[in-house]
C-alpha positions as a printed Julia matrix, in Angstrom:
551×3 Matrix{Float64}:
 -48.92  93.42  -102.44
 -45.13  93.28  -103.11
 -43.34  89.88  -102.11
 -41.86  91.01   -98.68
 -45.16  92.13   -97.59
 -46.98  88.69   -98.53
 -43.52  87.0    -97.11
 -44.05  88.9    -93.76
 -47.86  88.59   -93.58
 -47.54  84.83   -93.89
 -45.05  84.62   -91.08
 -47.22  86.64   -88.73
 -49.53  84.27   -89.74
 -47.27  81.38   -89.11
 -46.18  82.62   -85.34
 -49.79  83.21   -84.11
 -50.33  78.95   -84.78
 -52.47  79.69   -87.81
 -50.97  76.82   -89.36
 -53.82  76.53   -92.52
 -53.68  80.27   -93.34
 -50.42  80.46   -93.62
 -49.78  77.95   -95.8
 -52.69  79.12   -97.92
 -50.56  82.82   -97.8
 -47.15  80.47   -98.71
 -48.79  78.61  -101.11
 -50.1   82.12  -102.88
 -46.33  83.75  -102.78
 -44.86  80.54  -104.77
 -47.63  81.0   -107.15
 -46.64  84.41  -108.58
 -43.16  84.1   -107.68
 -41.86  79.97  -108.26
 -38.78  79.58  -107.25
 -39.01  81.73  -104.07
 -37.26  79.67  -101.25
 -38.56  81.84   -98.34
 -42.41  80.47   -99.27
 -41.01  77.14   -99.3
 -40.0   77.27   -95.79
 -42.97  78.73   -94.73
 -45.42  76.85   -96.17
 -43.23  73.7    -95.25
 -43.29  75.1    -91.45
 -47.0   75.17   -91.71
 -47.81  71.85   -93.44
 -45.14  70.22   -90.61
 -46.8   72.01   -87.7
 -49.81  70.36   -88.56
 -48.54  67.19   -88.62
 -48.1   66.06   -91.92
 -44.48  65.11   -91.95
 -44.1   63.44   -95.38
 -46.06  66.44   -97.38
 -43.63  68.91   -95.47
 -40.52  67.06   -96.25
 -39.64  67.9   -100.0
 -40.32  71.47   -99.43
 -38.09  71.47   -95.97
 -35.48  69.76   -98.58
 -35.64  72.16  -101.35
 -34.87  74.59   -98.63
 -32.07  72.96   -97.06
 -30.14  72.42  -100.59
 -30.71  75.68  -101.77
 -29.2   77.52   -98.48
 -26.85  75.05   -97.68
 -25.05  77.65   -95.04
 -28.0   77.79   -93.31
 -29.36  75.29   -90.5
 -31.54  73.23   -91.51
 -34.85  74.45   -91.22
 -36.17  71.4    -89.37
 -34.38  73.44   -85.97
 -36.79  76.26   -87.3
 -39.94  74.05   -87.02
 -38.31  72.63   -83.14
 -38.0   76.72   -81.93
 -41.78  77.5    -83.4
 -44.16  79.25   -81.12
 -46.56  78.06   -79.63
 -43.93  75.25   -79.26
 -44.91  71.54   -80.39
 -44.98  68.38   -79.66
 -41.26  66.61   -79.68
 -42.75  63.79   -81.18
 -44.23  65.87   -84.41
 -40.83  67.66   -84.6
 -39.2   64.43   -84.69
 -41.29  62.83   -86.96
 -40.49  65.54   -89.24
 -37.06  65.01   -88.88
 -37.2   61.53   -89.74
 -38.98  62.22   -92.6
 -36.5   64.63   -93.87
 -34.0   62.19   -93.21
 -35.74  59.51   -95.34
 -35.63  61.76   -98.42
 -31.69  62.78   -97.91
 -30.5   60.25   -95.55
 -26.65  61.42   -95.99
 -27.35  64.8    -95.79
 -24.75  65.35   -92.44
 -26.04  68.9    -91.74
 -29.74  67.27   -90.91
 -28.53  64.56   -89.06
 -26.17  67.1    -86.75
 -29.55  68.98   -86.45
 -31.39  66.02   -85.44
 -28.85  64.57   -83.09
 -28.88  68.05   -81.34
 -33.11  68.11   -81.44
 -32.55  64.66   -79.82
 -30.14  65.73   -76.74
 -32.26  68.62   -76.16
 -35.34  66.54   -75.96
 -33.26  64.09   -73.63
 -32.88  61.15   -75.81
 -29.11  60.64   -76.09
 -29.7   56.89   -77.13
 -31.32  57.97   -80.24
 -29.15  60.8    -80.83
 -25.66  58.29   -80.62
 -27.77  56.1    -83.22
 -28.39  59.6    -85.45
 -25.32  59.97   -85.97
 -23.76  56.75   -86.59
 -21.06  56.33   -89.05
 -20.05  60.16   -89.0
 -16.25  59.53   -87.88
 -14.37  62.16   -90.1
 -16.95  64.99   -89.19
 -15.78  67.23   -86.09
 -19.22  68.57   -85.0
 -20.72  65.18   -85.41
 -18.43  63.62   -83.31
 -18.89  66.54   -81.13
 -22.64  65.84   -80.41
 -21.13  61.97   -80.47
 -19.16  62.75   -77.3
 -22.08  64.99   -75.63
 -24.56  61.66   -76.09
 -22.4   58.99   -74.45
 -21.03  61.27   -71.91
 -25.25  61.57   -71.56
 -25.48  57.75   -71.46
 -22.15  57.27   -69.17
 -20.39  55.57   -71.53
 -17.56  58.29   -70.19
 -14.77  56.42   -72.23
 -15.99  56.25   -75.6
 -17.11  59.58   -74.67
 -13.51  60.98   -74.38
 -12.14  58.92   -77.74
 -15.08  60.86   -79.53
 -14.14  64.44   -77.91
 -10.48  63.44   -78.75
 -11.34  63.24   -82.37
 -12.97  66.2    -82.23
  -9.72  67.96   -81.08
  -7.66  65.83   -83.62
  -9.77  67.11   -86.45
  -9.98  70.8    -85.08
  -7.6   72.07   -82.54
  -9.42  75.44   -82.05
 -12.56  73.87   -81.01
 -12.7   75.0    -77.6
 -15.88  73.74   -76.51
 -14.84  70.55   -77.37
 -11.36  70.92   -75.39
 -13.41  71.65   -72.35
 -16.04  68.76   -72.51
 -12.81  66.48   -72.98
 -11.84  68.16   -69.87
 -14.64  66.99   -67.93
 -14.96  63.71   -68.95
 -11.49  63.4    -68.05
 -12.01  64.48   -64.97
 -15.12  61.85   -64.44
 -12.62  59.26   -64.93
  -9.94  60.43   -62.35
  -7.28  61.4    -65.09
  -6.91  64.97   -63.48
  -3.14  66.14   -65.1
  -4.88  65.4    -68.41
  -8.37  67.16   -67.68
  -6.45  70.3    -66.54
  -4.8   70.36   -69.92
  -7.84  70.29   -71.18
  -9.24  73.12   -69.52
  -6.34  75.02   -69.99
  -6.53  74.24   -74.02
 -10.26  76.14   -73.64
  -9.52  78.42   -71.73
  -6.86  80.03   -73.82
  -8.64  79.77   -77.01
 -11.51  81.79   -75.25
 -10.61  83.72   -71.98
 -13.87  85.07   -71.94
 -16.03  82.33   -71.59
 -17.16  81.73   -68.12
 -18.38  78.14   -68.52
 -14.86  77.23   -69.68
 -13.3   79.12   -66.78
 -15.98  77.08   -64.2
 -15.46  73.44   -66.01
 -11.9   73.9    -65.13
 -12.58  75.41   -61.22
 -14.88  72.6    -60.92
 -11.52  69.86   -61.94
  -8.98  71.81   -60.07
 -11.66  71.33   -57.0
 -12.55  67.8    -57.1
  -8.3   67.39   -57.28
  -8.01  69.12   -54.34
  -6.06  72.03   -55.9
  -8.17  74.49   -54.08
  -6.02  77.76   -53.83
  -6.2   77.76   -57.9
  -9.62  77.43   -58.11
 -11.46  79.69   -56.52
 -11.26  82.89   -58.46
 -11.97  80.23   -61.45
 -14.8   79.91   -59.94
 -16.71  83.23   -59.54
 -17.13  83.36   -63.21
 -20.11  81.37   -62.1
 -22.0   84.4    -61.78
 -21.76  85.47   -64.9
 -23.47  82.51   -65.8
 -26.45  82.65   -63.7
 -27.82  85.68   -61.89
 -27.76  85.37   -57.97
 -30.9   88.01   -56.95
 -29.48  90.56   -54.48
 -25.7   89.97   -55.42
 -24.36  93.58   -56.19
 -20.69  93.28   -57.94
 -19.77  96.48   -56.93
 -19.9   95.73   -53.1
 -18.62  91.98   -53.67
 -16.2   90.81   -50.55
 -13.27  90.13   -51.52
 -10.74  88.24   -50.07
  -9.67  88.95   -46.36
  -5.94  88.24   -47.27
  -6.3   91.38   -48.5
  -6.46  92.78   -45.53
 -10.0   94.36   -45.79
 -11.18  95.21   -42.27
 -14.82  94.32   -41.11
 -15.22  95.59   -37.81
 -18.41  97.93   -37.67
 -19.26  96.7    -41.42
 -22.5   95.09   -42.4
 -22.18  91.34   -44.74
 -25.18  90.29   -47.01
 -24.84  86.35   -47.38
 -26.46  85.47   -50.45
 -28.29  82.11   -51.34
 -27.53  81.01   -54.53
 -28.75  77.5    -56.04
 -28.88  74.54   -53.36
 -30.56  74.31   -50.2
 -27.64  71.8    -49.49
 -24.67  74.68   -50.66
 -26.17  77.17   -48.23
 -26.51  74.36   -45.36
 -22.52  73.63   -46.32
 -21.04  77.16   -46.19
 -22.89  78.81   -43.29
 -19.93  77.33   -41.24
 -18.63  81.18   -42.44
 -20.75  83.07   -40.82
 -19.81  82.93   -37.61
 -16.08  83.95   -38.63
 -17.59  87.13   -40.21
 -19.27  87.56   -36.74
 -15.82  86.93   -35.04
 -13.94  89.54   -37.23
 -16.03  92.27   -36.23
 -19.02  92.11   -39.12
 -22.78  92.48   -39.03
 -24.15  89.12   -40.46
 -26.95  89.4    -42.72
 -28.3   85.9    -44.68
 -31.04  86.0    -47.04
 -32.14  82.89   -47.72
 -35.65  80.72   -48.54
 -38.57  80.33   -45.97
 -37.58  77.07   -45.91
 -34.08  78.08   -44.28
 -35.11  80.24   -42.18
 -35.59  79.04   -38.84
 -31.99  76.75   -39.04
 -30.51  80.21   -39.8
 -31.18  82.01   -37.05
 -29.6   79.61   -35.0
 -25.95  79.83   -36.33
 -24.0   82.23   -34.22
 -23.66  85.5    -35.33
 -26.1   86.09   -37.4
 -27.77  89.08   -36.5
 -30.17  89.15   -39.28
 -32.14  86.8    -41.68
 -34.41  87.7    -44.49
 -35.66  86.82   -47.42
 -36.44  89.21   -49.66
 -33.65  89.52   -52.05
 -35.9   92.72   -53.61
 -36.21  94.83   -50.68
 -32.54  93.7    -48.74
 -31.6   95.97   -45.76
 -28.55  98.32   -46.18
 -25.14  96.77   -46.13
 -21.66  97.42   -47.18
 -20.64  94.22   -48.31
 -22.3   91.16   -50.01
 -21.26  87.91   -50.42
 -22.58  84.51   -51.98
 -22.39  81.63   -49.65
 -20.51  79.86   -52.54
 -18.21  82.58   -52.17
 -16.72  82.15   -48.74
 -14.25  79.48   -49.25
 -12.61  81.9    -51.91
 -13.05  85.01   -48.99
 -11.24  83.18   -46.39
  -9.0   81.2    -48.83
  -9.86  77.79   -47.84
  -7.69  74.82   -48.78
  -8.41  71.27   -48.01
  -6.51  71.77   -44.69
  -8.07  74.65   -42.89
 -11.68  73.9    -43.62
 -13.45  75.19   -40.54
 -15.56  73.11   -38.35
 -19.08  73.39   -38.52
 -20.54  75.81   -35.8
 -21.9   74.77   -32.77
 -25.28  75.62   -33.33
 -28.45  74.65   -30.67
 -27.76  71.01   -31.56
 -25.78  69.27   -29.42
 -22.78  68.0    -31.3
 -20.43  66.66   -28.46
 -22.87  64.43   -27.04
 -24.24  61.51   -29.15
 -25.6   59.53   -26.31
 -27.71  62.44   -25.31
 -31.08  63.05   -25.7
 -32.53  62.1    -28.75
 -34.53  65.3    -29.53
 -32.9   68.56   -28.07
 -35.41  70.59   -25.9
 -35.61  73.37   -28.31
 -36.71  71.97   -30.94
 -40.17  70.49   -29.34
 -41.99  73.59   -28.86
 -41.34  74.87   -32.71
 -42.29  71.6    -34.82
 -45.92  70.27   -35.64
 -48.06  69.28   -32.3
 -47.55  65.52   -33.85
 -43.95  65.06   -34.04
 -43.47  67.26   -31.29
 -45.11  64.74   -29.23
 -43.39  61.8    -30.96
 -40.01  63.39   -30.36
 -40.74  63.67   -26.61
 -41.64  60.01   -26.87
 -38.88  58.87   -28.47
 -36.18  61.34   -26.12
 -38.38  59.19   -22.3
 -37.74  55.93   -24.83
 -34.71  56.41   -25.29
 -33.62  57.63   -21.66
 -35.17  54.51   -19.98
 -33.52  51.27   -18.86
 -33.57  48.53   -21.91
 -33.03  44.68   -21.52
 -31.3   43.69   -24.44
 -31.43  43.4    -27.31
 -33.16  47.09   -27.32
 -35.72  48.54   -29.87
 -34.48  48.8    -33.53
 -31.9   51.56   -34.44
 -33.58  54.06   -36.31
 -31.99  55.03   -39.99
 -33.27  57.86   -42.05
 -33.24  57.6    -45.73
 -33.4   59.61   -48.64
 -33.32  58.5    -52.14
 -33.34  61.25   -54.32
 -32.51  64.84   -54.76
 -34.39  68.26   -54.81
 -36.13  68.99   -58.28
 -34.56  72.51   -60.0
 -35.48  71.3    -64.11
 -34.65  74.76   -65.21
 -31.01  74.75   -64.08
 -29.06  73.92   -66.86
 -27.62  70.24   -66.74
 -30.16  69.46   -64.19
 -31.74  66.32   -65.7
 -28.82  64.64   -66.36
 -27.3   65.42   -62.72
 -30.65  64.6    -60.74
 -30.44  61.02   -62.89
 -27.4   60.64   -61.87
 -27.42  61.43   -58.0
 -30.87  60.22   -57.31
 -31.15  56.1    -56.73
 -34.89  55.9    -56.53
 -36.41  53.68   -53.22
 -36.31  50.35   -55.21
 -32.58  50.2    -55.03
 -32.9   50.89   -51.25
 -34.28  46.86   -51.26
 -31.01  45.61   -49.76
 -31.51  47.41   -46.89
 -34.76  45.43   -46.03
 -32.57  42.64   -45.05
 -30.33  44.23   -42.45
 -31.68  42.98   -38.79
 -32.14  45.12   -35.81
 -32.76  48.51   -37.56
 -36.23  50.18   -39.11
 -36.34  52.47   -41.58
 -37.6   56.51   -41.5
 -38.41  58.74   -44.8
 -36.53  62.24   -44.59
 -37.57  62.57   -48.61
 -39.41  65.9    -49.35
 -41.16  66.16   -52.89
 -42.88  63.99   -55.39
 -39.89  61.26   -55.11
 -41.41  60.74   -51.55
 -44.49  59.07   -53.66
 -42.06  55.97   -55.11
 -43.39  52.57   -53.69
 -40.82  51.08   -51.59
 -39.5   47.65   -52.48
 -41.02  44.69   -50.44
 -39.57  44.29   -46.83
 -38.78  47.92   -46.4
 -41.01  49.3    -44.18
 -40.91  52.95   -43.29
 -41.93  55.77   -41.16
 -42.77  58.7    -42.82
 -44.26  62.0    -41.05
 -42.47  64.2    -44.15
 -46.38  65.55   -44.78
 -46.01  67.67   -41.46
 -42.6   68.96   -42.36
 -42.89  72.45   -43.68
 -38.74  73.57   -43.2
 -35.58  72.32   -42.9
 -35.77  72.77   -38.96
 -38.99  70.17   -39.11
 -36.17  67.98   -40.92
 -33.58  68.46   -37.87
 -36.33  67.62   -35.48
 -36.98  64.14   -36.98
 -33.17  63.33   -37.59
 -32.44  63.96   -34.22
 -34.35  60.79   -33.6
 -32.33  58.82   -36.05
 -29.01  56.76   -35.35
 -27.87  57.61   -38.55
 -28.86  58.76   -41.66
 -28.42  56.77   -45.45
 -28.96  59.57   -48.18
 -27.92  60.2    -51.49
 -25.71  63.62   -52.3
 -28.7   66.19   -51.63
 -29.08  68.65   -48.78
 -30.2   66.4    -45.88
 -26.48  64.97   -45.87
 -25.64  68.49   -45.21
 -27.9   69.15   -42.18
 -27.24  65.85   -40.87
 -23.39  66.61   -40.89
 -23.86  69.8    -39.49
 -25.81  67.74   -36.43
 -23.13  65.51   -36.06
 -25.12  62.43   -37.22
 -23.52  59.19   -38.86
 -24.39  59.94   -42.38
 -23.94  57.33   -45.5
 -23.52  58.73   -48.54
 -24.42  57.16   -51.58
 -22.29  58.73   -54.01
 -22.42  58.92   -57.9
 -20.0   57.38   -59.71
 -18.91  61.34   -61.14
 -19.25  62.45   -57.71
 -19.62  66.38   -56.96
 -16.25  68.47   -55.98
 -17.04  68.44   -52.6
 -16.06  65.03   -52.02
 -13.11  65.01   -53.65
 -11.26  62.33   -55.02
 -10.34  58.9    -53.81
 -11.5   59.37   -50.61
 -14.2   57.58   -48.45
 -14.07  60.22   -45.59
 -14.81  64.02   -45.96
 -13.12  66.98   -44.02
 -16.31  68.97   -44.22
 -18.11  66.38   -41.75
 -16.12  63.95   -39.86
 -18.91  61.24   -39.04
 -19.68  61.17   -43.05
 -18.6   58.14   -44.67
 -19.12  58.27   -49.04
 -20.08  54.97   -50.36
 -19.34  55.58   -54.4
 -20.77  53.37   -57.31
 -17.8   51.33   -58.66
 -19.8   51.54   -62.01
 -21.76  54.48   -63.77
 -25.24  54.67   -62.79
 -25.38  51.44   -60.84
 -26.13  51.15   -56.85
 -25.55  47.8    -56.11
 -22.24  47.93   -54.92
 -22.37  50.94   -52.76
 -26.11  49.88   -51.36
 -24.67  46.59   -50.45
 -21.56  48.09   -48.43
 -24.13  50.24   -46.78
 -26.37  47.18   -46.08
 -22.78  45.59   -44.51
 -22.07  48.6    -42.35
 -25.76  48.78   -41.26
 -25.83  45.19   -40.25
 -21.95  45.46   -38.72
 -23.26  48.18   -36.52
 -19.92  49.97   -37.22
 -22.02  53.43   -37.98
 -23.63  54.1    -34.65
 -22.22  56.51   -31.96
 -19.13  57.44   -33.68
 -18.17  56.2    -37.41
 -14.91  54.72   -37.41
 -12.28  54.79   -39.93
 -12.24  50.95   -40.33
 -15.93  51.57   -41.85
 -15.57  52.06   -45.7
């Protein structure tokens, strides 16, 4: 059997997870051919995958120095299928490093193994003492920005550019950390830097939307933006019948408008205020969106059809993501429109505590607990009245195959132990609105809560309990949204590289008037915000209408 075919048996061998054979079929090849690199990275692929990392190393060496272009052939054993254990692959890696410890290629390799695998601590320490190498400082930059150390994170990303000017991807990270930090004029050079090395590249083209948002600088960003679908697919979105912008003077009357969901429950709860100006302008409103949205949907005005089905959508002539609609009706920071008056009753916050609609259409249980609360509520009180009722929410939803997710759910989400401060504010008690396994954190000691999430099954179950609430405390996930949109006090505990939608330097937001933001003052750490909230809670300053005075 000629070489290639012994080569090519062994790696068949190697991808079905016969890790022994193969290297019995590796060790045969270098045998009547010594010297033949290919069954040194074989048989070294086998002998690692099994999990002996020091008898693997010298022939993962020998491979790396004789095809130094190459990567190094420890990322080979990381993308192996079945795929293995991170700990194995970084064993091997450590063993490799032992035998050619200032061998830069392996530790770039490594230090990218290590991000991957969510370990930025270990990949900063990987690649220690690497100043004068771009890429190394490159992966440098991408670990503390990981680890929030956001200004040794730009001096690394500005070395990067120092050493290679044409590194795009490097101009753009700069870009963003830049923008963490508030130094906007500089982040949009940035931006601009990457996005004229490489025009094409849509993630370059969305970093810099994402800046020119979060500064305000809406009119520029929004076609910036829609190179987000190139990026991820958005099931149902057709480009060919995309809606584009009305000052264009396309006419709707007698057309139909898909409204697509795209990513966040929390987006699509933010931009439905559109819909209803579709309606207005003459269109047929179509929204496909998740069960879970369902029943809130067909309660905005104008909507004349929801499904959710994005393979089998109903004929229409135009389609539109709901992230979409600011660019459609060219929002800017001024001429946001108000959230619709859906069945909640927004102009009334001293009326009944649960609407009547929404009894006959939740669980038998809080049904009757609503109706409880709404003859509670409407009956005389001696003073000093029942606790004021505050809904919480600690972390956001779970999506860990979105890109970037991890590192933007650790960031967002406090977790219920930080909530502890509250526990001390007097007069108020305390009511879970927090859907998924976060809901199963122990809460501190003194924090009492209500929970009846178990019988919530949509975001309409949601309304019905936060339309017993006072107010609501939540970090930036989607019940902040539905809360705005039912004109409830709502406290937002904001990370420290807040979202866009926010903005800037501000403690109010135009997309909800009785939202007040309540930002960390230092990456990653909720003490300062939580104990403003605690202050406001305890003032009483958030109930009926927030006031301006309150942040």
């Amino acid at each position: 059997m000629a070489s290639t075919e012994r080569i090519a048996a062994t790696f068949q061998l190697l991808a079905a997870g016969c890790w022994r054979q193969a290297e019995a079929a590796a060790r045969a090849v270098r045998e009547a051919e010594p010297g033949n690199v290919q069954a040194d990275l074989l048989a070294g692929l086998a002998i690692a995958a099994m999990g002996e990392a020091e008898r693997a190393a010298p022939l993962l060496a020998a491979f790396a120095a004789a095809r130094p272009e190459a990567e190094h052939p420890c990322l080979d054993l990381a993308r192996l299928q079945p795929i293995l254990p991170r700990a194995l692959v970084a064993r091997q890696f450590r063993a490799c490093l032992d035998l050619a410890p200032s061998d830069v290629r392996l530790r770039r390799a490594f230090a990218s193994f290590l991000l991957e695998a969510d370990d930025p601590e270990a990949a900063d320490a990987v690649l220690a003492g690497l100043s004068g190498d771009a890429a190394a400082q490159h992966l440098k930059g991408m670990a503390r920005a990981e680890l929030n150390r956001f200004a040794s994170a730009i001096s690394s990303f500005k070395i990067v550019v120092a050493l290679n000017p044409s590194a795009a991807a490097a101009w753009s990270n700069l870009g963003i950390v830049l923008k963490i930090e508030g130094e906007f004029h500089k982040a949009l050079i940035a931006h601009d830097r990457a996005v004229a090395l490489e025009p094409d590249n849509p993630q370059f083209r969305v970093n810099r939307a994402v800046a020119l948002l979060q500064a305000g600088a809406w009119e520029r960003a929004w076609q910036d933006y829609e190179y987000r679908m190139d990026l991820a697919a958005v099931p149902g979105f057709d480009r060919s019948r995309a809606l584009p912008a009305l000052s264009g003077g396309v006419r709707l009357a007698g057309r139909s408008v898909l409204a697509l969901h795209e990513e966040g429950f929390g987006d699509t709860l933010q931009f439905l205020r559109y819909l209803p100006l579709l309606a207005e302008l003459g269109a047929r409103v179509i929204a496909c969106v998740p069960p879970e949205l369902v029943r809130l949907m067909r309660l905005v005005p104008g909507v004349a059809e929801v499904v959710t089905d994005a393979a089998a959508l109903p004929a229409h002539d135009f389609v539109c993501p709901m992230f979409s609609l600011p660019r459609v009706f060219g929002t800017t920071v001024a001429t946001i429109p108000p959230v619709p008056a859906l069945a909640f009753d927004l102009h009334n916050p001293h009326g009944p505590a649960c609407p009547d609609y929404l009894s006959p259409q939740v669980p038998g249980e809080m049904a009757r607990t609503c109706r409880a609360m709404t003859e509670e509520e409407e009956a005389p009180r001696e003073p000093p009245g029942p606790p004021r009722r505050i809904g919480l929410v600690w972390a956001g939803q779970a999506r860990p195959a979105a890109p970037g997710f991890r590192t933007l759910d650790r960031r967002r989400s406090a977790g219920l132990a930080a909530f502890a401060p509250l526990a001390l504010v007097p007069g108020v008690s305390f009511v879970s609105l927090q859907a998924g396994p976060p809901a199963r954190q122990p809460a501190p000691s003194g924090l009492e809560l209500e929970d009846n999430m178990a019988e919530v099954t949509d975001f309409l179950d949601t309304a019905a309990i936060i339309a017993t609430l006072d107010a609501v405390v939540s970090v930036d996930t989607s019940v902040v949204h539905l809360a705005g949109l039912m004109g409830k006090p709502v406290l937002l505990l904001d990370r420290y590289d807040g979202c866009w939608r926010w903005l800037h330097g501000r403690s109010d937001s135009p997309w909800y008037p009785n939202l007040r933001i309540f930002r960390q003052d230092n990456p990653g750490d909720w003490s300062g915000p939580m104990a403003r909230v605690a202050a406001a809670l305890d003032a009483g300053t958030v109930f009926g209408e927030i006031v301006t005075e309150l942040a």
